[in-house]
FIDOKOL-753185 format. One record per residue: x, y, z of N, C-alpha, C, CB in turn; residue in one letter. Coordinates in steps of 0.05 Angstrom, whole numbers, plus 5000, padded with zeros to 4 digits. Glycine has a CB too. Layout:
BEGIN
+------+------+------+-------+-------+-------+------+------+------+-------+-------+-------+------+
! n_px ! n_py ! n_pz ! ca_px ! ca_py ! ca_pz ! c_px ! c_py ! c_pz ! cb_px ! cb_py ! cb_pz ! zalo !
+------+------+------+-------+-------+-------+------+------+------+-------+-------+-------+------+
!    X !    Y !    Z !     X !     Y !     Z !    X !    Y !    Z !     X !     Y !     Z !    A !
...
+------+------+------+-------+-------+-------+------+------+------+-------+-------+-------+------+
end
This chain:
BEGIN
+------+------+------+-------+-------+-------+------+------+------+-------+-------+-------+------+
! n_px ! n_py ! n_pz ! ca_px ! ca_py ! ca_pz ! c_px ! c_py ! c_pz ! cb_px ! cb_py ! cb_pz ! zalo !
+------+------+------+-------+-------+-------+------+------+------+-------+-------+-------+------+
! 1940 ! 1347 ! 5178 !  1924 !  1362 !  5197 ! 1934 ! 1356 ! 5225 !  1894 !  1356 !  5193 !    X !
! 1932 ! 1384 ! 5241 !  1952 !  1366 !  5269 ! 1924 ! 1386 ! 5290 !  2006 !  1382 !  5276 !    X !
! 1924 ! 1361 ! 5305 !  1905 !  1385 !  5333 ! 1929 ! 1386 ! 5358 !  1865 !  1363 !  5352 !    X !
! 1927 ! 1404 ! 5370 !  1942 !  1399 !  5390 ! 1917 ! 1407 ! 5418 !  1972 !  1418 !  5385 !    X !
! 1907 ! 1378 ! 5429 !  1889 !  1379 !  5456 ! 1897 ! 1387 ! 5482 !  1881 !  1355 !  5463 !    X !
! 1885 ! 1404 ! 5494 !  1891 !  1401 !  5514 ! 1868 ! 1398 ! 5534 !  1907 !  1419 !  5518 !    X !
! 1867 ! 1379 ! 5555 !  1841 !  1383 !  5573 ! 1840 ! 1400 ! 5585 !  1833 !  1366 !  5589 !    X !
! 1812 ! 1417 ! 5589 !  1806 !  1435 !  5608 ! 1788 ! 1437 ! 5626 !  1804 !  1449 !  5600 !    X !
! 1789 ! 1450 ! 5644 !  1764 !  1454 !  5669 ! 1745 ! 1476 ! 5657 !  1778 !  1468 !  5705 !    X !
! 1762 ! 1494 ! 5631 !  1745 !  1519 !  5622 ! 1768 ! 1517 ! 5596 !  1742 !  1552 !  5648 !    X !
! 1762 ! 1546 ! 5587 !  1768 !  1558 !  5557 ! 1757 ! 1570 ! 5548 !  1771 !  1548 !  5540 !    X !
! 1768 ! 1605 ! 5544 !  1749 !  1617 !  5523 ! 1768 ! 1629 ! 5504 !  1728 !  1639 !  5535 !    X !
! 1756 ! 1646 ! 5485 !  1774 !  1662 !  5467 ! 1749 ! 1688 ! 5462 !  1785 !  1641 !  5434 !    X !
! 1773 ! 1703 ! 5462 !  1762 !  1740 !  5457 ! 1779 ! 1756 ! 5444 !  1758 !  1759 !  5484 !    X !
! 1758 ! 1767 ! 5432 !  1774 !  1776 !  5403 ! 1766 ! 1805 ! 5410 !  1760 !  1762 !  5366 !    X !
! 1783 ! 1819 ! 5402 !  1769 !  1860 !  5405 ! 1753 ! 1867 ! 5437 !  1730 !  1868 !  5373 !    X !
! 1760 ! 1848 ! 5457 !  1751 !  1854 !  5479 ! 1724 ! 1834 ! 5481 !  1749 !  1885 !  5480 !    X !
! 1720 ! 1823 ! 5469 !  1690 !  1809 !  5468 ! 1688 ! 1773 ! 5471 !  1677 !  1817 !  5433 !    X !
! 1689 ! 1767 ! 5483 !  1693 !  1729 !  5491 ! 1670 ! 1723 ! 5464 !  1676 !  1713 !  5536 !    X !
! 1684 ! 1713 ! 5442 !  1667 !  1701 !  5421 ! 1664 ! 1665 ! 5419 !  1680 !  1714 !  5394 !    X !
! 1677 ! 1649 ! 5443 !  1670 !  1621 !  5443 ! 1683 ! 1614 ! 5472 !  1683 !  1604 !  5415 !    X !
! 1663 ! 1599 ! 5485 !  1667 !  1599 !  5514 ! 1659 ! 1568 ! 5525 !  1647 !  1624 !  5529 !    X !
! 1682 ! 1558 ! 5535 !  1661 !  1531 !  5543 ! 1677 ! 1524 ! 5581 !  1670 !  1493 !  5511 !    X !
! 1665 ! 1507 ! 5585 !  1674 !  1488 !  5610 ! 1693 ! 1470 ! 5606 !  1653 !  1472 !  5620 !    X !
! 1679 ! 1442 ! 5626 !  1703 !  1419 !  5624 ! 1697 ! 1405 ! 5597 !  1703 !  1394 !  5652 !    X !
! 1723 ! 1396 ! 5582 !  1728 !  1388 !  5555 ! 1751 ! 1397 ! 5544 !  1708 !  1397 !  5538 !    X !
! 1751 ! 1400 ! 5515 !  1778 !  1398 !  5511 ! 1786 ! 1433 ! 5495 !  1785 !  1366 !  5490 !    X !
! 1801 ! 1444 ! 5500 !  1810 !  1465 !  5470 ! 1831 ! 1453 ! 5452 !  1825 !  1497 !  5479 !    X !
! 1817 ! 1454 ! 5431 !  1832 !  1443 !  5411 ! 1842 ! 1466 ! 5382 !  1814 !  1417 !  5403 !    X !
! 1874 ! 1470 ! 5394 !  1890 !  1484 !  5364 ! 1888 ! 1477 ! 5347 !  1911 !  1486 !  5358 !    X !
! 1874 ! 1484 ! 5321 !  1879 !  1468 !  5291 ! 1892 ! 1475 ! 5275 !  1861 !  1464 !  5275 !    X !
! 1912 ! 1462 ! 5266 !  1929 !  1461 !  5241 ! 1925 ! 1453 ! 5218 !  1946 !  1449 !  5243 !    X !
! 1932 ! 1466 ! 5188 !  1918 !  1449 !  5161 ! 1950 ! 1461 ! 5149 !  1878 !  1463 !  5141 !    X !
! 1949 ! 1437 ! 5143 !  1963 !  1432 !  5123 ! 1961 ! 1428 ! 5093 !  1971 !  1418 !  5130 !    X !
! 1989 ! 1440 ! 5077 !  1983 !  1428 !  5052 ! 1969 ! 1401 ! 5042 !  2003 !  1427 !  5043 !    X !
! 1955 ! 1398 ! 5027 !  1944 !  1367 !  5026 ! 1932 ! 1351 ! 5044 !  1962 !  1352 !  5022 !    X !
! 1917 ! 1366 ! 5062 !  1892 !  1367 !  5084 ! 1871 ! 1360 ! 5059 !  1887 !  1403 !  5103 !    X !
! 1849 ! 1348 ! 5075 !  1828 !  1345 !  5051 ! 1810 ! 1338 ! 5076 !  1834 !  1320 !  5021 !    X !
! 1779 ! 1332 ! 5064 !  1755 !  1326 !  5083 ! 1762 ! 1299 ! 5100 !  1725 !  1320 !  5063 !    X !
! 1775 ! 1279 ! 5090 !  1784 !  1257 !  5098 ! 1804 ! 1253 ! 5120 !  1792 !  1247 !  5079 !    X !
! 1821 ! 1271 ! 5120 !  1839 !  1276 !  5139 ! 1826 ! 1295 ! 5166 !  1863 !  1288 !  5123 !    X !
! 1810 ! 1316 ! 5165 !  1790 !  1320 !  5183 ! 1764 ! 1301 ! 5194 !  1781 !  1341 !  5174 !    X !
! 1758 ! 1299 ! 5175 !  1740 !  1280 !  5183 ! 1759 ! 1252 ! 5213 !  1729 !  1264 !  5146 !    X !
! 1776 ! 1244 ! 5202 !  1789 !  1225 !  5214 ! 1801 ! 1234 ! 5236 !  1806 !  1213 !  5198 !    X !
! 1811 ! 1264 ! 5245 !  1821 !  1273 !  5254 ! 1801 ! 1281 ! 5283 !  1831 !  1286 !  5235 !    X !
! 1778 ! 1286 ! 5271 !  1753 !  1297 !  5290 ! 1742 ! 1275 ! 5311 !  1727 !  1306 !  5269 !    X !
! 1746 ! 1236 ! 5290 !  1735 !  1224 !  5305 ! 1758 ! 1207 ! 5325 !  1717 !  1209 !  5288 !    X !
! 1786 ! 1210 ! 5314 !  1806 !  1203 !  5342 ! 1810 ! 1222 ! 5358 !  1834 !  1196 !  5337 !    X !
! 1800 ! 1244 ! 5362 !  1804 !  1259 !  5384 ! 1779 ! 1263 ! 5392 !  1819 !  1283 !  5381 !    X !
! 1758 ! 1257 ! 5382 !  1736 !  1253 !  5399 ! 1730 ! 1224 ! 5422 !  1714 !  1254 !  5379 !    X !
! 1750 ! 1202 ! 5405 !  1747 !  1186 !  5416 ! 1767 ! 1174 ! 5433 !  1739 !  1176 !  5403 !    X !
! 1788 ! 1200 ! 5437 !  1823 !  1196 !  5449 ! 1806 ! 1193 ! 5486 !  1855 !  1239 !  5440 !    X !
! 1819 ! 1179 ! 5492 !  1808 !  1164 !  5523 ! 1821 ! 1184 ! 5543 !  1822 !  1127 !  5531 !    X !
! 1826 ! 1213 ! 5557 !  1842 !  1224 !  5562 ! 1826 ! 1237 ! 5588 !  1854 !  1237 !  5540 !    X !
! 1803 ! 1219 ! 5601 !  1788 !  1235 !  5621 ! 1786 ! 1215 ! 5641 !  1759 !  1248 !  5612 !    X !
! 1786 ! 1222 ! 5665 !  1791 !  1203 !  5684 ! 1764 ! 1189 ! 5685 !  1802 !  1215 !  5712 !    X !
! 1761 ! 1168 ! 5700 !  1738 !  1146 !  5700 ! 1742 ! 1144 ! 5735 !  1747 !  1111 !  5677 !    X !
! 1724 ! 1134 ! 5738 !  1720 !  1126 !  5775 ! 1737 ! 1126 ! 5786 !  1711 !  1103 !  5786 !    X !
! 1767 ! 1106 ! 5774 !  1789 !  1105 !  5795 ! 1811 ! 1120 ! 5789 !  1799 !  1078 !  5800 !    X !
! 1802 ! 1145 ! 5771 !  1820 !  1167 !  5761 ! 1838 ! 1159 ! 5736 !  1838 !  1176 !  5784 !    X !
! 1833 ! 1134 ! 5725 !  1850 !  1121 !  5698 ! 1833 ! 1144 ! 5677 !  1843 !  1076 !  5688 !    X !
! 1860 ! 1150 ! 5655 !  1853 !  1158 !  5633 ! 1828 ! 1135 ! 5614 !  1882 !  1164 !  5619 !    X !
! 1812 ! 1135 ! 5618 !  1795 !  1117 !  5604 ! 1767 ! 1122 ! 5593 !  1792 !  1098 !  5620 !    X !
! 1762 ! 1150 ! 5591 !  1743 !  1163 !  5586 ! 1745 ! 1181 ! 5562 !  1737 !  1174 !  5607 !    X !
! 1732 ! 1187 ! 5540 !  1730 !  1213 !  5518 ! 1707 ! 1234 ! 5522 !  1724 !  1202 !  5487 !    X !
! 1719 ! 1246 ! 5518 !  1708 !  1274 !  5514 ! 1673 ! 1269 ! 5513 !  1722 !  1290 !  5482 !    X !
! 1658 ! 1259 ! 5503 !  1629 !  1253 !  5496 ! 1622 ! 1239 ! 5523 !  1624 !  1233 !  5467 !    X !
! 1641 ! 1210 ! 5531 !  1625 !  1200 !  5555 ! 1619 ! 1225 ! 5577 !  1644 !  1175 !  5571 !    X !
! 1646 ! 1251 ! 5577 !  1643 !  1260 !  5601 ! 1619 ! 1283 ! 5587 !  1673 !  1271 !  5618 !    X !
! 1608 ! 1286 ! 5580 !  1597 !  1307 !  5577 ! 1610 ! 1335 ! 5564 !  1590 !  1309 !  5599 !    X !
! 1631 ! 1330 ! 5546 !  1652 !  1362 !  5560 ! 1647 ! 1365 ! 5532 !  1695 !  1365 !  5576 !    X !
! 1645 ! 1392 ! 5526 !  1655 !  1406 !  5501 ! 1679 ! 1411 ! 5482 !  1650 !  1422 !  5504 !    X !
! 1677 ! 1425 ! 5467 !  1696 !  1439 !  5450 ! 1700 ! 1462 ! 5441 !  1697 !  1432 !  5434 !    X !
! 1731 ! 1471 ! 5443 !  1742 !  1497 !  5437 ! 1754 ! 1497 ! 5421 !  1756 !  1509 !  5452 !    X !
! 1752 ! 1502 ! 5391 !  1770 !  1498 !  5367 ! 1780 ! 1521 ! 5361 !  1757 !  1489 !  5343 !    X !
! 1808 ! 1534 ! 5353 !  1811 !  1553 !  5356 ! 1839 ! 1548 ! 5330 !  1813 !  1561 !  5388 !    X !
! 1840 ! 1561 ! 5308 !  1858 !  1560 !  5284 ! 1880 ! 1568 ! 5289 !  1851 !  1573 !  5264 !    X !
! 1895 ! 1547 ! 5281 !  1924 !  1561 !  5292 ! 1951 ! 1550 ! 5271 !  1932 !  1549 !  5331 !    X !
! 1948 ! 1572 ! 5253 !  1974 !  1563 !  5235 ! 1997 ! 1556 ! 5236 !  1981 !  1575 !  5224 !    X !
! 2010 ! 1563 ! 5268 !  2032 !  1557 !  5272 ! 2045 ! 1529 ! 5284 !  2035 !  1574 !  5283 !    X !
! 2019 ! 1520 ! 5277 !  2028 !  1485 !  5290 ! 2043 ! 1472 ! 5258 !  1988 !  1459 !  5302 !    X !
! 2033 ! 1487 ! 5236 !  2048 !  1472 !  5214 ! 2077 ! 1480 ! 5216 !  2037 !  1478 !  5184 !    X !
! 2091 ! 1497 ! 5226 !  2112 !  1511 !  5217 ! 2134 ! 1491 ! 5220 !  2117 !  1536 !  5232 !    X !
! 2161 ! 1490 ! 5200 !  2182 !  1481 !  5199 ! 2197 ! 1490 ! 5216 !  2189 !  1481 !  5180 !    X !
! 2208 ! 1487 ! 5238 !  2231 !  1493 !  5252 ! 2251 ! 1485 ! 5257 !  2229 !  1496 !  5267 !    X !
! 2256 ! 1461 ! 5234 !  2282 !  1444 !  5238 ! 2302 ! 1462 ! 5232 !  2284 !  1417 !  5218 !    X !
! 2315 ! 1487 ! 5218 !  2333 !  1498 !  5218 ! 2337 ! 1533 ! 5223 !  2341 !  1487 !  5198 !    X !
! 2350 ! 1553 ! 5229 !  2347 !  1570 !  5235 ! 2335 ! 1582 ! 5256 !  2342 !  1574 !  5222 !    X !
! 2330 ! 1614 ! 5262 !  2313 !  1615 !  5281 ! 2287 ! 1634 ! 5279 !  2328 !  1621 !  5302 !    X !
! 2277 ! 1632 ! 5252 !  2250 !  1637 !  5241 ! 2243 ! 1614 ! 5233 !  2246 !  1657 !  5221 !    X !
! 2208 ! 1609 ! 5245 !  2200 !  1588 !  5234 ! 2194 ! 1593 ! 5201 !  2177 !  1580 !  5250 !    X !
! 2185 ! 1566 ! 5180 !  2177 !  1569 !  5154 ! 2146 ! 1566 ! 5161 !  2192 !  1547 !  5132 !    X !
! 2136 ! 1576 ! 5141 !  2103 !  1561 !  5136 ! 2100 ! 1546 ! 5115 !  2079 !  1581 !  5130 !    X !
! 2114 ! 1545 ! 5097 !  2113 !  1539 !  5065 ! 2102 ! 1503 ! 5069 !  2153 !  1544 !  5045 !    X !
! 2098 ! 1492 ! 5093 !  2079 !  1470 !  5093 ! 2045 ! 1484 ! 5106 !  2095 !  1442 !  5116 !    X !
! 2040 ! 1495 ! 5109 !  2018 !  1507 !  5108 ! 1997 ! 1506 ! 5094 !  2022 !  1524 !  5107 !    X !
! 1972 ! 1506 ! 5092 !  1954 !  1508 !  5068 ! 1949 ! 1530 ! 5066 !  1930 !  1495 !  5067 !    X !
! 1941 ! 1539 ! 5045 !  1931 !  1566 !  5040 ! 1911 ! 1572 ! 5052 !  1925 !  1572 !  5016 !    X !
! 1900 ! 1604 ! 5053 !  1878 !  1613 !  5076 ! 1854 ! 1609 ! 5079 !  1876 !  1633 !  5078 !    X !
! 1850 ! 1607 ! 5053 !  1829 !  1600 !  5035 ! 1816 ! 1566 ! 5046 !  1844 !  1600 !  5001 !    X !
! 1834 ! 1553 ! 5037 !  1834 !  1524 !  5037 ! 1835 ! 1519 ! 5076 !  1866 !  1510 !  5014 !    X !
! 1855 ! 1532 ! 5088 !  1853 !  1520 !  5120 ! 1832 ! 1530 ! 5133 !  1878 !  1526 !  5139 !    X !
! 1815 ! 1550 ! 5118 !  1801 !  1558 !  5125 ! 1768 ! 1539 ! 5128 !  1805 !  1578 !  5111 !    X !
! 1773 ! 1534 ! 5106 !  1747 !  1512 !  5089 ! 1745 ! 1494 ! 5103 !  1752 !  1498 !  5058 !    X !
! 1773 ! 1473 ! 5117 !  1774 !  1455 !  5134 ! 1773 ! 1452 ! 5157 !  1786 !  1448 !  5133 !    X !
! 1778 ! 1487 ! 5172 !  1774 !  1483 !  5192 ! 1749 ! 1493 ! 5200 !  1792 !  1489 !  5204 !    X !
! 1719 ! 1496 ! 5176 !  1694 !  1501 !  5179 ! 1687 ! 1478 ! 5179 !  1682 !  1517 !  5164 !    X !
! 1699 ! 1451 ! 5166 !  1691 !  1424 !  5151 ! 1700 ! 1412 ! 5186 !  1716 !  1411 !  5114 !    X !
! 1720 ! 1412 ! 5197 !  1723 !  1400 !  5223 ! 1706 ! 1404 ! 5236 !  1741 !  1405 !  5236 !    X !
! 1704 ! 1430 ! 5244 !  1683 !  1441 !  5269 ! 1654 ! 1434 ! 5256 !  1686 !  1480 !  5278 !    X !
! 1647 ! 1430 ! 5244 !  1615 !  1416 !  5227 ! 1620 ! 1385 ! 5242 !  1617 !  1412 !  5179 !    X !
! 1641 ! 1367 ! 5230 !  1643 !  1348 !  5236 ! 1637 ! 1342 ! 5270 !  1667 !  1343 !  5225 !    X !
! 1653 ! 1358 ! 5284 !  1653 !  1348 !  5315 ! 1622 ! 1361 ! 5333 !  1687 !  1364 !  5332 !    X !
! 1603 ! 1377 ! 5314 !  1584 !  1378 !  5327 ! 1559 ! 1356 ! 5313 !  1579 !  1409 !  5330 !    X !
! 1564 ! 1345 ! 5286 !  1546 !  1324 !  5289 ! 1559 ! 1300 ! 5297 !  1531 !  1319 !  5265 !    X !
! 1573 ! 1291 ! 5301 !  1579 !  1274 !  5324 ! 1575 ! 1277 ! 5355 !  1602 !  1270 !  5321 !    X !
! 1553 ! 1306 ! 5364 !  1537 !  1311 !  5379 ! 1560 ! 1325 ! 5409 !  1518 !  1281 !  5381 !    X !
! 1577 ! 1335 ! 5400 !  1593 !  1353 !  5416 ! 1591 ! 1380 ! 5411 !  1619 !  1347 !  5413 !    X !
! 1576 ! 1387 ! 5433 !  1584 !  1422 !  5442 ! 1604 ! 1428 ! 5428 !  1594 !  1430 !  5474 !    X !
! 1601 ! 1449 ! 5409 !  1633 !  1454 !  5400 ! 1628 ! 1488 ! 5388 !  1645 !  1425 !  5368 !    X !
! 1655 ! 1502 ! 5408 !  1652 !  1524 !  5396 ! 1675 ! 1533 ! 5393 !  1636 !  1540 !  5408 !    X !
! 1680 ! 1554 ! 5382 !  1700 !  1561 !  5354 ! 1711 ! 1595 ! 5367 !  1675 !  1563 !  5314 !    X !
! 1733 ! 1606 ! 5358 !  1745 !  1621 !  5354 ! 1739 ! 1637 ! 5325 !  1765 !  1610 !  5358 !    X !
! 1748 ! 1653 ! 5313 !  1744 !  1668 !  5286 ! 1772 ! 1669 ! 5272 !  1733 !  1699 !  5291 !    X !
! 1773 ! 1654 ! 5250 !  1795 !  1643 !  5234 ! 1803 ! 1675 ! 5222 !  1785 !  1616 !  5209 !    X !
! 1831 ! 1674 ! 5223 !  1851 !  1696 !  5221 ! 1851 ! 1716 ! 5242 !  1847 !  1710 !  5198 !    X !
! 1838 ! 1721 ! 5265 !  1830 !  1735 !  5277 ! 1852 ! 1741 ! 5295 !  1809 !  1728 !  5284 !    X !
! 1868 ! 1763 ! 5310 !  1878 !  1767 !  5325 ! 1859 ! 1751 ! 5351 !  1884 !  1795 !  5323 !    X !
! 1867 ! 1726 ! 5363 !  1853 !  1725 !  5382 ! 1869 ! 1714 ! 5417 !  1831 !  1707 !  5368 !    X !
! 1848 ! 1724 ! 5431 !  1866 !  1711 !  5466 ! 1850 ! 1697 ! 5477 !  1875 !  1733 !  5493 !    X !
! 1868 ! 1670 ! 5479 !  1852 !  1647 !  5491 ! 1860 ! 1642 ! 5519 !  1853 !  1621 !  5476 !    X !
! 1849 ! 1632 ! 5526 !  1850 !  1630 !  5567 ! 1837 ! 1612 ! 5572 !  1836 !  1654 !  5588 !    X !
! 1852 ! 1591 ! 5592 !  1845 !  1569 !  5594 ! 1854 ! 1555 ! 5625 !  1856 !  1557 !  5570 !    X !
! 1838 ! 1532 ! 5633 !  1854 !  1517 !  5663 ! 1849 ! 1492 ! 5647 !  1837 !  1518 !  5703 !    X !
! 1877 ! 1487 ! 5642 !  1886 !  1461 !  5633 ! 1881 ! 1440 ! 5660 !  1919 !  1462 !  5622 !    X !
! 1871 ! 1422 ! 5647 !  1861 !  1406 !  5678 ! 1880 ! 1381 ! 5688 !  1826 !  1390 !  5673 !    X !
! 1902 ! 1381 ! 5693 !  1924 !  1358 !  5701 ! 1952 ! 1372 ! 5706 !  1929 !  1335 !  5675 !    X !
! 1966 ! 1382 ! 5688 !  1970 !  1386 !  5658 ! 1964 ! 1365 ! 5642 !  1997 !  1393 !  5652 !    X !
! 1948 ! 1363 ! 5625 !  1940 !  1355 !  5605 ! 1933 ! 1354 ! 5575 !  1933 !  1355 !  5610 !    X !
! 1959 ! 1351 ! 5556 !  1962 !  1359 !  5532 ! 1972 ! 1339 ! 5510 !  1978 !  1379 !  5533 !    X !
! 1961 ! 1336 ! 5490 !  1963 !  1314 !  5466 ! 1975 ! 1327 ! 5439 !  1931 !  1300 !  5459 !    X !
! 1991 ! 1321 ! 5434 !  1991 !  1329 !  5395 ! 1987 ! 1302 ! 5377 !  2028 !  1344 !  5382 !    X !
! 1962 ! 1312 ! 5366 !  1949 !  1291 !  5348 ! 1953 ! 1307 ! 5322 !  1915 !  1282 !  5356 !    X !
! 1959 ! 1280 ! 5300 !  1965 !  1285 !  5271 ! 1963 ! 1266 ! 5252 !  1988 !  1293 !  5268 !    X !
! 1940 ! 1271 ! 5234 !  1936 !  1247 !  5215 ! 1943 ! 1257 ! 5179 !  1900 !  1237 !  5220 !    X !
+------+------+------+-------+-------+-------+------+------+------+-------+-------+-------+------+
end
């Protein structure tokens, strides 16, 4: 399972013209599932990036998570973080989970990161969607368990 974080000042996503998940300062987070993803690997996944230290503190040190500051979440499905690109110049998916299954996990994540008491709002899985965002530094992590 891979997230790829990025901090933001904002973030939304709109699908058919319509903003269906909208937040402030916090993080948007891409999710990836992979083959052989399971509850365990989200689960684990939900609580190091909830608890990844990546927000400034008084003297501007990264030493803060997502919960001390108050900030939310933008989860937003994104198959293409599994892709193989070590050769050629089409990516593969064939490490991918099925739609079915990345689907299931990435309802099982986003469950996870709001009872651990984070604002957390979502995108619509398969969805043609456009996300828009002010990344707040530049500020970006790829996490993978």
């Amino acid at each position: 399972m891979i997230a790829l974080i990025q901090r933001v000042l904002s973030a939304s996503v709109t699908i058919e013209g319509e903003i269906c998940g909208e937040i402030g300062p916090g993080l948007l987070v891409l999710l990836g599932v992979e083959q052989g993803d399971d509850e365990q690997k989200a689960k684990k996944l939900c609580d190091k990036m909830i608890g990844y230290r990546i927000f400034g503190d008084e003297n501007d040190k990264m030493n803060l998570n997502v919960k001390q500051v108050s900030g939310s979440l933008l989860v937003v499905s994104q198959f293409t973080l599994v892709a193989d690109t070590k050769k050629g110049n089409r990516p593969g998916f064939s490490q991918g989970a099925t739609p079915q299954e990345a689907e299931r996990l990435y309802d099982y994540f986003c469950g996870e990161c709001r009872e651990k008491g984070i604002m957390t709002q979502t995108g619509r899985f398969a969805a043609d969607m456009k996300v828009a965002l002010v990344n707040n530094g530049p500020v970006t992590f790829w996490l993978q368990v």
